[in-house]
C-alpha positions in Angstrom: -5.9 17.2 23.5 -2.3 16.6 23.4 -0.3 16.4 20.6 3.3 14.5 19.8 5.5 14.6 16.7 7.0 11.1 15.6 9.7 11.6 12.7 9.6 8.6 10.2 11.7 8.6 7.2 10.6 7.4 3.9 13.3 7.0 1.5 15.8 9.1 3.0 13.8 12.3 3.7 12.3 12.9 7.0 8.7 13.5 8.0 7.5 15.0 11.0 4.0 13.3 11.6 1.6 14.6 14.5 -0.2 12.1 16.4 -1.8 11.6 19.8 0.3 11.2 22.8 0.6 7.4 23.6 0.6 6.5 19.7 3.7 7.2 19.0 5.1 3.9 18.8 2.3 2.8 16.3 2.7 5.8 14.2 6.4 4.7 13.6 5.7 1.0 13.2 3.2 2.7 10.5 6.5 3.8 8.7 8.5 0.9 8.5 6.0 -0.8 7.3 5.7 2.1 4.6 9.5 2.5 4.1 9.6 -1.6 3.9 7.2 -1.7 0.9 8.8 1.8 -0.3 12.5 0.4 -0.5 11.3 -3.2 -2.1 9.4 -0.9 -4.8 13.2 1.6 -4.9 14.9 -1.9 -5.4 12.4 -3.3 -8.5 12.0 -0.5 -10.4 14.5 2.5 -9.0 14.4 5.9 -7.5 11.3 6.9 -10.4 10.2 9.5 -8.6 9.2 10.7 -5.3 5.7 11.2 -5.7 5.4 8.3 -7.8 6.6 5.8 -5.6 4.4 7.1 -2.7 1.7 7.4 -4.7 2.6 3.1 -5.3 2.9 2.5 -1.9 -0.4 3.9 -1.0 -2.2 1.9 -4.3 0.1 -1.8 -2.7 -1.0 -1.0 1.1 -4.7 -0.1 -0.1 -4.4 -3.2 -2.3 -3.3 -5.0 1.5 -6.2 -3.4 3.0 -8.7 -4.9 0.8 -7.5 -8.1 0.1 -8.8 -9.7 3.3 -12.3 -8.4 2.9 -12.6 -9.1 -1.0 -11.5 -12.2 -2.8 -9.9 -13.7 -0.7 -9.8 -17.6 0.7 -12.2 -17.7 3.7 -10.5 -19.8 6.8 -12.8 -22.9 6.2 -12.5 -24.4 2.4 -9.2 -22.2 1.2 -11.4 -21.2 -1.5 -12.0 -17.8 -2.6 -15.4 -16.3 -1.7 -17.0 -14.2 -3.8 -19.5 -13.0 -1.2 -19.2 -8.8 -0.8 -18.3 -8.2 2.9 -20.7 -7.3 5.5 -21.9 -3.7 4.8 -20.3 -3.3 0.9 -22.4 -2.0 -1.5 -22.0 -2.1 -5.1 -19.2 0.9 -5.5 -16.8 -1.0 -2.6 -16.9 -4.0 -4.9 -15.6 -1.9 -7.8 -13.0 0.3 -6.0 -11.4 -2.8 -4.4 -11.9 -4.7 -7.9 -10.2 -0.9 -9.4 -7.1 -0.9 -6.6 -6.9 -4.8 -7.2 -6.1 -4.2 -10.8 -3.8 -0.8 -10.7 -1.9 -3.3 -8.1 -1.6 -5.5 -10.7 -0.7 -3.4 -13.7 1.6 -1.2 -10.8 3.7 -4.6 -10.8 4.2 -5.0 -14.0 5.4 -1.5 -14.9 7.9 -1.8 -11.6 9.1 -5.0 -13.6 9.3 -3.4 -16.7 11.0 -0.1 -15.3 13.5 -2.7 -13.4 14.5 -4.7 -16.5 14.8 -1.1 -18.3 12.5 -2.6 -21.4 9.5 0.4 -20.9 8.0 1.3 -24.2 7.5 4.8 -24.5 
């Protein structure tokens, strides 16, 4: 199999990701999107850390990820469903329910790290 290399830069620094040959376009549409929610986490709560705010982008896009499966309006009512999704078992549930609430507490430290009032 054929390899490329597609360079995407996440908060300055460059990273040279392998991929397939022909997914090379998706690969660095994969890190705007990550640089996107990267640089609107840089702008609320400041350059905290490299491995920090990665490690908050990964929790908000797995947050994205599960959102449409879990707890969220179905297309017909707008109301939330509370039905699991097809093939979830009982530990899905309570990771998505887990990521759903580190998304939310996530939030409200960037908030707290952008207004400076952290408690320490």
């Amino acid at each position: 199999m054929s390899q490329s290399v597609v360079t995407i830069r996440l908060n300055g620094h460059p990273y040279q990701i392998g991929c397939e040959v022909g997914e090379e376009g998706h690969v660095a549409e994969l890190g705007k999107e990550v640089e996107s929610v990267l640089q609107s986490l840089v702008k609320s709560a400041g350059q905290i850390g490299e491995a920090r705010l990665l490690a908050m982008v990964a929790l908000i896009l797995a947050d994205r990820a599960a959102s449409p499966a879990i707890g969220m309006p179905d297309n017909s009512n707008g109301h939330v469903s509370d039905e699991k999704p097809l093939g979830a078992n009982a530990s899905d549930v309570a990771a998505a329910e887990a990521l759903e609430d580190a998304a939310v507490r996530i939030s409200a430290l960037a908030s707290k790290l952008a207004s400076g009032a952290t408690n320490s």
